[in-house]
C-alpha positions in Angstrom: 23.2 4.9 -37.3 21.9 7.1 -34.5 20.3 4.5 -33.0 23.6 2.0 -33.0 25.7 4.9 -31.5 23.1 5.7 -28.8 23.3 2.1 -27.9 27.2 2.0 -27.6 26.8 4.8 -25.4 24.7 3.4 -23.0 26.5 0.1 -23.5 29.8 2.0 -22.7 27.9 3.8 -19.7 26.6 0.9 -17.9 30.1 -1.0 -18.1 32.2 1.7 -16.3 29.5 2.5 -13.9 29.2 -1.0 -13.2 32.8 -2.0 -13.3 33.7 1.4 -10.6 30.9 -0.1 -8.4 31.9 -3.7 -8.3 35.9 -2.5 -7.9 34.7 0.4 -5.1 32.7 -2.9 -3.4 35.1 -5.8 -3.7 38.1 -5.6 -1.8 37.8 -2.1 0.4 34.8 -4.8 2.5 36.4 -8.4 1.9 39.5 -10.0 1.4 37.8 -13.5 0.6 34.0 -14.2 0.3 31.2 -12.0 -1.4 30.6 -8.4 -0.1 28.6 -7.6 2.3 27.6 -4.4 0.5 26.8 -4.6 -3.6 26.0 -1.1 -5.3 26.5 -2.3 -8.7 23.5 -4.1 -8.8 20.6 -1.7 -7.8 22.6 0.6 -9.8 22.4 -1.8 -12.7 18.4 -2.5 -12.3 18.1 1.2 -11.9 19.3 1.7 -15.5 17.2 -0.8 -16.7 14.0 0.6 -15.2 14.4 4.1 -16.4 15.6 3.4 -20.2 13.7 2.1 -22.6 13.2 -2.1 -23.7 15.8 -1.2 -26.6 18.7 -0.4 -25.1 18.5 -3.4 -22.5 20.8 -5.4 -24.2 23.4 -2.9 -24.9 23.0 -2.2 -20.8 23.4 -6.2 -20.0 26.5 -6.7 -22.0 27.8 -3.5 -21.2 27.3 -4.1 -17.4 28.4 -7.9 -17.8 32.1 -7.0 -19.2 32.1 -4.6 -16.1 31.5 -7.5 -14.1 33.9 -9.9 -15.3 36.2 -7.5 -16.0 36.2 -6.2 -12.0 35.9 -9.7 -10.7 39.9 -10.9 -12.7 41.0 -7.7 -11.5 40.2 -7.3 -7.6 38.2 -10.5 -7.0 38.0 -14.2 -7.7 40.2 -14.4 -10.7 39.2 -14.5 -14.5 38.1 -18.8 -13.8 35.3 -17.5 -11.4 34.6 -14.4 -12.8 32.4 -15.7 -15.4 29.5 -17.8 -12.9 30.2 -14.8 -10.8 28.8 -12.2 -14.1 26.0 -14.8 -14.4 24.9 -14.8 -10.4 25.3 -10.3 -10.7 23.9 -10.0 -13.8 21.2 -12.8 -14.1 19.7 -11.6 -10.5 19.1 -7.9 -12.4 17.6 -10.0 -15.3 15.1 -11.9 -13.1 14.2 -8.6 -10.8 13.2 -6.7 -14.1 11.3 -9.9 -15.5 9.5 -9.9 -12.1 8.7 -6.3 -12.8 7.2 -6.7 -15.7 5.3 -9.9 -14.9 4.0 -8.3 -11.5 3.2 -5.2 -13.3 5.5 -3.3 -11.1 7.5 -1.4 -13.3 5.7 1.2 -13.3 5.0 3.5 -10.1 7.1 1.1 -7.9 4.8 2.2 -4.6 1.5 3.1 -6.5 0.1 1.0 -4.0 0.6 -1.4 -0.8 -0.2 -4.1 -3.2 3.0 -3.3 -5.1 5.2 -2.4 -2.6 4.9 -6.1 -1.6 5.5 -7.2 -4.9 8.8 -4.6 -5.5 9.9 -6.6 -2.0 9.5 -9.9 -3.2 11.2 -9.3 -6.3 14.4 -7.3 -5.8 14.3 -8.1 -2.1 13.5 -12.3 -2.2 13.4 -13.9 -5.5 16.2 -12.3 -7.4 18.8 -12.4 -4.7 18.0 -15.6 -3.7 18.7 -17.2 -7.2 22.1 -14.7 -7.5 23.1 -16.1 -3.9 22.8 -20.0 -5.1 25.1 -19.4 -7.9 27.6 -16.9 -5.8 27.7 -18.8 -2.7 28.7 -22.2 -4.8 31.5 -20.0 -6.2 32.8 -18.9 -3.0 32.6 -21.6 -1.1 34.5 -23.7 -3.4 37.1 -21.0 -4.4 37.8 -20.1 -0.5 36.4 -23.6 1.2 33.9 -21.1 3.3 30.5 -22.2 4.6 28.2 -22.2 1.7 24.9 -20.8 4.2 27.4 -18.4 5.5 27.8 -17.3 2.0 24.2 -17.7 0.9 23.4 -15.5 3.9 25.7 -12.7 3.0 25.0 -12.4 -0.8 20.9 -12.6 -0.2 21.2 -10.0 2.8 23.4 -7.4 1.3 22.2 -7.8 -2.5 18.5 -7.8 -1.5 19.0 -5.0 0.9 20.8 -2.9 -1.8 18.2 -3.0 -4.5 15.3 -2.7 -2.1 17.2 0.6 -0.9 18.6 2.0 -3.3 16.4 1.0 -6.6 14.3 3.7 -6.3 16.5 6.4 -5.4 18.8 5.7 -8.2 15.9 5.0 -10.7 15.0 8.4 -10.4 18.2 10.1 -10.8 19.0 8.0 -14.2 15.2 8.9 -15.3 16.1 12.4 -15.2 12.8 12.9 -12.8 15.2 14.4 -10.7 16.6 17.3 -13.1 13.5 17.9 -14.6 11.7 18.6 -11.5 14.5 20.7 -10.4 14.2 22.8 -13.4 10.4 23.3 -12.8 10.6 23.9 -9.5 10.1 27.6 -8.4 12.9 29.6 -6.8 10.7 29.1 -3.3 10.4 25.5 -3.8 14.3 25.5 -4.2 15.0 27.5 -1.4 12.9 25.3 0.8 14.7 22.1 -0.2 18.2 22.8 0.2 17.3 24.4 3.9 15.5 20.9 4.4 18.0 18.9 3.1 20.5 20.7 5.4 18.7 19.7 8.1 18.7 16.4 7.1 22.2 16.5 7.0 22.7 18.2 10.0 20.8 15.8 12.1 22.2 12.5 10.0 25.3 13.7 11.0 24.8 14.5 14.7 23.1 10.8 15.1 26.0 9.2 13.0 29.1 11.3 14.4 28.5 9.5 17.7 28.1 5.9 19.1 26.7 6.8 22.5 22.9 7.3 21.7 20.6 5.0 19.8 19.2 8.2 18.1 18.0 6.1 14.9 14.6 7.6 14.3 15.7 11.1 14.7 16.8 11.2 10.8 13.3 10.1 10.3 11.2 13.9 11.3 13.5 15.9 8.2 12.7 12.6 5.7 9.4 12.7 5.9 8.8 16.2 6.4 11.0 16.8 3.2 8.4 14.3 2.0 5.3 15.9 2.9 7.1 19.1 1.4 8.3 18.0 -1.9 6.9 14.7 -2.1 9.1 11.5 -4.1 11.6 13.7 -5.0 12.3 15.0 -2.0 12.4 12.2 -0.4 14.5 10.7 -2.6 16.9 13.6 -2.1 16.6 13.0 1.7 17.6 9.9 2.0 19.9 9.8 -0.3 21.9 12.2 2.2 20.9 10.0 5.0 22.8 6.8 2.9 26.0 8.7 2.3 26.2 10.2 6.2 25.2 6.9 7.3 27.4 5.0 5.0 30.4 7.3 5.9 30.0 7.0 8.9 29.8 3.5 9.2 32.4 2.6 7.2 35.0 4.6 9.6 33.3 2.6 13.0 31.0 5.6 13.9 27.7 5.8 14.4 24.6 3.8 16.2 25.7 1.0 14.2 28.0 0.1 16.6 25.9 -1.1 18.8 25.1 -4.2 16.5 28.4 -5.7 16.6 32.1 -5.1 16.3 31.8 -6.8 12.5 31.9 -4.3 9.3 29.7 -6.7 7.4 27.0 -6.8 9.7 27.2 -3.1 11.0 26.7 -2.8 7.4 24.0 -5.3 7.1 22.0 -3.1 9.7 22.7 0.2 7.9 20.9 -1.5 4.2 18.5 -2.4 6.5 17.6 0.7 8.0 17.8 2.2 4.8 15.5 0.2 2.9 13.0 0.7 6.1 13.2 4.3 5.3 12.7 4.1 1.7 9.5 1.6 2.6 8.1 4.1 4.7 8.8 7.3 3.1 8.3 6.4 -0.6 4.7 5.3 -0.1 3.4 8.5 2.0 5.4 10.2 -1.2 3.2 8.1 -4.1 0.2 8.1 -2.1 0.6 12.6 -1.4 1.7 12.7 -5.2 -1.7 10.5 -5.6 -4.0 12.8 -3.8 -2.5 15.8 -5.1 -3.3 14.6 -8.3 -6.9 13.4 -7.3 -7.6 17.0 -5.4 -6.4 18.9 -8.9 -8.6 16.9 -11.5 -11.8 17.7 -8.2 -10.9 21.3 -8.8 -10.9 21.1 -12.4 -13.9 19.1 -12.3 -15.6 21.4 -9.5 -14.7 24.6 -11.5 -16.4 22.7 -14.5 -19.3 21.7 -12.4 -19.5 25.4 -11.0 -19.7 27.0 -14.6 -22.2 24.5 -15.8 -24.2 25.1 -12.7 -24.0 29.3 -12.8 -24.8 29.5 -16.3 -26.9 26.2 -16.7 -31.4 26.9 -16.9 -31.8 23.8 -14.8 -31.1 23.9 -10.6 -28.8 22.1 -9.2 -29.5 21.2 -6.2 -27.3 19.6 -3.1 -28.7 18.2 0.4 -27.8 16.2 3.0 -28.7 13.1 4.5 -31.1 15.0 6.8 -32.6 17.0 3.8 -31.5 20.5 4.6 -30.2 22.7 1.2 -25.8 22.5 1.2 -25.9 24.3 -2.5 -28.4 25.5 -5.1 -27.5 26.6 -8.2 -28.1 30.5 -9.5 -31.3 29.9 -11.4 -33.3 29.2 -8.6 -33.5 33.2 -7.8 -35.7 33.6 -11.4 -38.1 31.4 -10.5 -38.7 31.5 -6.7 -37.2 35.0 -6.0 -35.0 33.8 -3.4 -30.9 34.1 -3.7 -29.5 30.7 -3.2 -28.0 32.1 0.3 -30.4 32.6 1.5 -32.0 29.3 1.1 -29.2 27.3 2.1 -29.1 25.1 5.2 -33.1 25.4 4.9 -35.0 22.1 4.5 -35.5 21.3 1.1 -39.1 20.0 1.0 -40.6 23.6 2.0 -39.9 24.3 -1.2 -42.3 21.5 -2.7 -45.8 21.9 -2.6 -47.4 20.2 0.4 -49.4 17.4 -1.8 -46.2 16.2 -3.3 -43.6 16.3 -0.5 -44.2 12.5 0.4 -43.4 11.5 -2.9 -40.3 13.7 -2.9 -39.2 12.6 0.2 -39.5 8.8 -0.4 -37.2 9.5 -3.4 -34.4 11.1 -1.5 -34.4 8.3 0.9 -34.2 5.6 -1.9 -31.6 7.5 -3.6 -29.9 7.2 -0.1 -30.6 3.5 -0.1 -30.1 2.7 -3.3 -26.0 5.0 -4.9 -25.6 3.5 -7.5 -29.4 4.5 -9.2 -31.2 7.9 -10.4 -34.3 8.8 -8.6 -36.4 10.3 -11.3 -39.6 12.4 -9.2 -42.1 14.9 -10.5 -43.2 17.4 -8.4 -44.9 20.9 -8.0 -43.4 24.5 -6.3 -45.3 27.8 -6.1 -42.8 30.2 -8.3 -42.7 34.1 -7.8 -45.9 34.8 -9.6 -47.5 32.7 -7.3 -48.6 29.9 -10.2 -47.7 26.3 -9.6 -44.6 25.5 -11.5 -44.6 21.3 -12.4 -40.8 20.2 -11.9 -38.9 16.9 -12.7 -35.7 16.1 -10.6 -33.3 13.5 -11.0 -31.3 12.7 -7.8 -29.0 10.4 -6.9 -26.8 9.8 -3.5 -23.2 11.3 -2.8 -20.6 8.9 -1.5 -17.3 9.2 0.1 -14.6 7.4 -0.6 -15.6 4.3 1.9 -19.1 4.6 0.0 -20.7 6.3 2.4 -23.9 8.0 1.2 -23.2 11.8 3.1 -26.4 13.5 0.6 -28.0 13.6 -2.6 -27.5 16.1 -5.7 -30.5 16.7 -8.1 -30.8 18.0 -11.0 -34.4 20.1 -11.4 -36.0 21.1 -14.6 -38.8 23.2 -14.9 -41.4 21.2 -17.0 -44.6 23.1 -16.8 -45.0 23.2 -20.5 -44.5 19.5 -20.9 -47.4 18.6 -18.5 -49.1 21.2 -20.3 -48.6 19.4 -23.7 -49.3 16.1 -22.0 -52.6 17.2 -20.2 -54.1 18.6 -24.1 -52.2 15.9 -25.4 -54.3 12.8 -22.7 -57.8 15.4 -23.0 -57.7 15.3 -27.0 -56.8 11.7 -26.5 -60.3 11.5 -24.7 -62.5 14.0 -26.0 -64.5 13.8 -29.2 -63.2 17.0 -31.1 -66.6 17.8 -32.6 -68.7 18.0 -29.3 -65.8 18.7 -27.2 -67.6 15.7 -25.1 -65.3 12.4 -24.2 -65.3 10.1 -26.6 -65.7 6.1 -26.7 -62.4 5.7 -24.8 -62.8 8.2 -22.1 -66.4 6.7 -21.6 -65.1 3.2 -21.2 -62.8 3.7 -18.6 -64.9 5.9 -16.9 -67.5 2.7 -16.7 -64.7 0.2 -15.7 -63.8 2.6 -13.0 -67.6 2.4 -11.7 -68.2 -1.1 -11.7 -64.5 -1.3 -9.7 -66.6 0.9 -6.9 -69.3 -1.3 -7.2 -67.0 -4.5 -6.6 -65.3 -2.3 -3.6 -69.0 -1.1 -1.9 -69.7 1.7 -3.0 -73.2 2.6 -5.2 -72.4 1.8 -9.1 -75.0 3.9 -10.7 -76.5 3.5 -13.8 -75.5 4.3 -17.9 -78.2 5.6 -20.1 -77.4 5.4 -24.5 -78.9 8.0 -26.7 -79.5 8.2 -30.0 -80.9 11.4 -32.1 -83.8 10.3 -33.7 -84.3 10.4 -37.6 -80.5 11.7 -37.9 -79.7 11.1 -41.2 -82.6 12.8 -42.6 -81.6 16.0 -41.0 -78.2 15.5 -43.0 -80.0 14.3 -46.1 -82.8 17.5 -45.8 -80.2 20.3 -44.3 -76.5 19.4 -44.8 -73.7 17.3 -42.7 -73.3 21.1 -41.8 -76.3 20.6 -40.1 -75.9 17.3 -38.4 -72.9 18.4 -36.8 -74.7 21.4 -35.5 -77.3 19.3 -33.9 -74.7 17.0 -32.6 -72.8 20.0 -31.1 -76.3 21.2 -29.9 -77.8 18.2 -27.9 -74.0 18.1 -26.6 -74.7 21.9 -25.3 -78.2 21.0 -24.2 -76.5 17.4 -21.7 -74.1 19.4 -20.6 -76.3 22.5 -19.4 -79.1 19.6 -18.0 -77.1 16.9 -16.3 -74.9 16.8 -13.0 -71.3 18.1 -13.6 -70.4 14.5 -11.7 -72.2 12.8 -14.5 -70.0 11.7 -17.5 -71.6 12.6 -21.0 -69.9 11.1 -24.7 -70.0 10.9 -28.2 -69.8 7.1 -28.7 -70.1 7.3 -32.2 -72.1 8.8 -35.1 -75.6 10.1 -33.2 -75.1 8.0 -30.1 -74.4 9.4 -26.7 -73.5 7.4 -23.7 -74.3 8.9 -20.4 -72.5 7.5 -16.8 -74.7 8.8 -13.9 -72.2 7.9 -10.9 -74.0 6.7 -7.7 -77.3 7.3 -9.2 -80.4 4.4 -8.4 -82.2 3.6 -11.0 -84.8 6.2 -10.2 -82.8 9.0 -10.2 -81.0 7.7 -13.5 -84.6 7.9 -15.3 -85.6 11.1 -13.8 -82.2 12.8 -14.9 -82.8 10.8 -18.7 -86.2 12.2 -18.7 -85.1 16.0 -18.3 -82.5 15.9 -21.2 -84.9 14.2 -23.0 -87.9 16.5 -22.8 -85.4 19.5 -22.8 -84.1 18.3 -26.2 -87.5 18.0 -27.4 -89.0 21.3 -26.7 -85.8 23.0 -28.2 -86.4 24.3 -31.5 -82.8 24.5 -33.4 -81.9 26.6 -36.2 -79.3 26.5 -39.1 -78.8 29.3 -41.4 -82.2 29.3 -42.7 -83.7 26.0 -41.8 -85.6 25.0 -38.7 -84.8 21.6 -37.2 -86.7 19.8 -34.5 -85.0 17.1 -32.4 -85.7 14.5 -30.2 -84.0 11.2 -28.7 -84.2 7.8 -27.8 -82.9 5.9 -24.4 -82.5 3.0 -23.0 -81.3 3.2 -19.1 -79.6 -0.2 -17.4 -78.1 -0.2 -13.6 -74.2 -0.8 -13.1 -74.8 -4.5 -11.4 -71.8 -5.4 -8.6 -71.8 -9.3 -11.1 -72.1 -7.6 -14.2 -69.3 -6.3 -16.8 -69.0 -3.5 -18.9 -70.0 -4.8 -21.6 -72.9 -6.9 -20.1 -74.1 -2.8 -19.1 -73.5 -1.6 -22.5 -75.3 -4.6 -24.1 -78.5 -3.8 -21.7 -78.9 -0.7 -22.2 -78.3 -1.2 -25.8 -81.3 -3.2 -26.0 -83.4 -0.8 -24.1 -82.5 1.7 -26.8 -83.7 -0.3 -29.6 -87.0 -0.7 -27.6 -87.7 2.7 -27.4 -87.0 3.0 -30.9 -89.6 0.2 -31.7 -92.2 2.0 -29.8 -92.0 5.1 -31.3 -89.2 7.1 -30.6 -88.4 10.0 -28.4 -89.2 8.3 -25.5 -86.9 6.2 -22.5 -86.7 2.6 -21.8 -85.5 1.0 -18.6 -83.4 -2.2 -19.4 -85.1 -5.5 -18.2 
């Protein structure tokens, strides 16, 4: 019931206002002929585009009595009246269908994109289809030049609603009020004293007809624009129409110097208008736009600041040239330094000097490349003086033409994480009984030899031991006992052998020795050392005694040769030595 009564209300609304715009339009302009000057009809759109889709109807019929209605009274008789209604009324209908297919009805001058749109629909299309049906009508009812009519209908309805649309869209929306309301007592102050100035200069260019002062009324619009943006230039300009009009209307003004003719003195005056309202609307929508944009920076920069004072990470901002525009708090804990005092400094003097190149190649990618994250690990000498390991993630800053103007990285301190990683890659390698590297370790470090080799430089040579008669020391003693002797000849290799050479636990009682750069010579004398060392070493567990001694079989890393080929040679050197009797070395063949 609420909803039917709210309808007959707006139904009722749109009918008087339309039929006291039509009867204010008709006859005061024309005797004969369409007007030169239509309000009904931006006032009509405007009521469309500020109420909802449910009340349209109730608006159309409403507003399409008013029509007929003001046409039998004051116009072309109750015959004509109706194709008339249809031409008024079905030009609002196609501008609002235009709206919504263009995807206009919303934020009318958003953009430049749909200013031309708004144009072509309310200005073009609509009153071109309005002035087909009218201009039929009138020339027929009054035998008058159908172009001459055509002309008149499309001028002065497509000037109206591209004028006047906007400004009366936002009074029926209630923007208007609302904004009043919230407007501080400053803000009011400040826009009736520029609205009074509007006035006063509106009506000191249209109270005479001796100057072509035009573009005077233009500095209060738009600085009542800049001032209190769409509102207020709304407000302004709505001033400027009803000094304008007045003045106009009663032969006064620059108008005048159009023509002696009412209608196109008129013409000019829609036109001028509607140039306003194109030029001061947008530089309102587009202020309005960067307002909003500047407000959700702040909010976001105010965010951005907390997260940054309060965050364990450093945030850290440079410029294209590399020098320090912000750094976040936490950087004083670590490198005793307050961010002040770092700022403007180049960044990379805070790296250590072995990994700047690899920091600076990141910055410039990230400066090459916006749209990625530059992800660099990197050391810096912290206040203690120990070398902090740090991961950064950077990536470029743009402007709004995408412009790259510096990067902004976020730096965490991972020193325990390389920490993990380094025991976690060195238990990876090493054999955790011996403490020696283990099969893995020892096959890289051959592959990485007989690469040198390929490259030039001296291979060297790879030696296998094995303990002799092992497994009676764990049958007679204990595995207790066997792992102490492993650990043992371990101790003795490590204590006899270069620290370049690579000693590991291969597996069970075998030992793999790398001897880097070492002839074949040198390979043998080194193999000898350990071996007589481990031989004249008398070990002890608990109570037992245990002698020890080892085979080996030594081969030369050969430039043609693989790693496994080595392995396999020296192998068989090994089980030479065995055959012969033991603690003794064998060079491969």
């Amino acid at each position: 019931m609420a909803i039917g009564t709210s309808r007959l209300r707006i139904g009722l609304f749109s009918g008087l206002l339309y039929f006291v715009m039509s009867a204010i339009a008709i006859n005061p302009v024309h005797s004969s002929g369409v007007a030169t000057f239509w309000p009904a009809t931006p006032v009509l759109l405007a009521l469309l585009l500020a109420r909802s889709r449910r009340k349209w109807k109730a608006i159309l019929i409403g507003a399409t009595i008013g029509s007929l209605l003001a046409s039998s009274l004051f116009g072309f008789g109750v015959v004509n009246a109706i194709p008339m209604a249809a031409a008024k009324i079905g030009e609002v209908v196609v501008a609002i269908g235009l709206f919504n297919r263009l995807n206009v009805r919303r934020g009318l001058f958003g953009s430049l994109d749909r200013i031309w749109r708004y144009v072509v629909a309310v200005g073009i299309v609509a009153p071109a289809l309005g002035a087909t049906v009218a201009a039929a009508v009138t020339a027929t009812r009054y035998d008058l030049s159908f172009a001459g009519q055509w002309r008149t209908w499309f001028i002065g309805h497509g000037l109206s609603m591209v004028a006047l649309t906007p400004l009366l869209s936002l009074l029926f929306s209630g923007a208007t009020l609302r904004w009043w309301r919230a407007a501080a007592r400053r803000t009011r102050g400040e826009t009736m004293v520029l609205l009074t100035a509007t006035a006063i200069i509106a009506a000191g260019v249209f109270g005479q007809s001796t100057l072509p002062l035009l573009f005077l009324p233009i500095l209060p619009v738009m600085l009542t624009t800049f001032r209190l943006g769409l509102i207020g230039a709304a407000a302004a300009i709505i001033v400027l129409a009803m000094i304008g009009g007045y003045a106009t209307l009663h032969g006064m003004g620059p108008a005048n110097y159009v023509s002696d003719d009412l209608n196109l003195r008129l013409e000019f005056l829609q036109l001028y208008i509607a140039c306003t309202v194109l030029t001061a609307f947008p530089v309102a929508a587009d202020l309005s736009r960067r307002q909003s944009l500047y407000r959700r920076l702040r909010e976001s920069e105010a965010r951005y600041r907390v997260l940054a004072d309060h965050s364990t990470d450093i945030v850290l901002s440079v410029d294209r040239s590399g020098r320090v525009c912000y750094l976040s708090p936490s950087i004083e804990p670590l490198l005793g330094k307050t961010p002040e005092a770092l700022l403007r400094s180049r960044a990379l003097e805070l790296v250590h000097s072995l990994d700047r190149d690899i920091v600076l190649v990141a910055h410039r990618d990230a400066i090459l490349a916006p749209q990625g994250t530059q992800i660099v690990e990197c050391r810096m000498r912290v206040t203690s003086g120990a070398l902090h390991w740090f991961e950064a993630h950077t990536r470029a800053v743009t402007d709004d033409h995408g412009v790259v103007s510096g990067t902004v990285s976020m730096v965490r301190d991972v020193t325990h994480r390389k920490a993990l990683e380094a025991e976690l890659s060195r238990a990876a390698s090493t054999d955790p009984l011996t403490g020696l590297a283990n099969r893995r370790a020892f096959d890289a470090a051959l592959a990485h030899r007989i690469d040198a080799a390929a490259a030039g430089d001296r291979g060297g040579c790879v030696a296998i031991f094995d303990l002799d008669h092992f497994k009676s020391v764990n049958d007679r003693f204990g595995h207790d006992a066997g792992d102490h002797v492993l650990q043992s000849f371990a101790r003795i290799a490590r204590g006899v052998l270069r620290e370049t050479d690579v000693v590991a636990r291969l597996g069970g009682e075998e030992f793999g020795v790398l001897f880097p750069g070492a002839d074949i010579a040198q390979a043998q004398f080194l193999s000898e050392r350990l071996r007589a060392t481990v031989a004249a070493t008398q070990l002890r567990h608990r109570q037992a005694s245990v002698r020890l001694t080892v085979s080996a079989g030594i081969a030369s890393i050969d430039v043609s040769s693989s790693a496994a080929a080595v392995l396999r040679a020296a192998d068989r050197a090994l089980y030479a030595a065995k055959a012969e009797g033991r603690d003794r070395l064998q060079l491969a063949a």
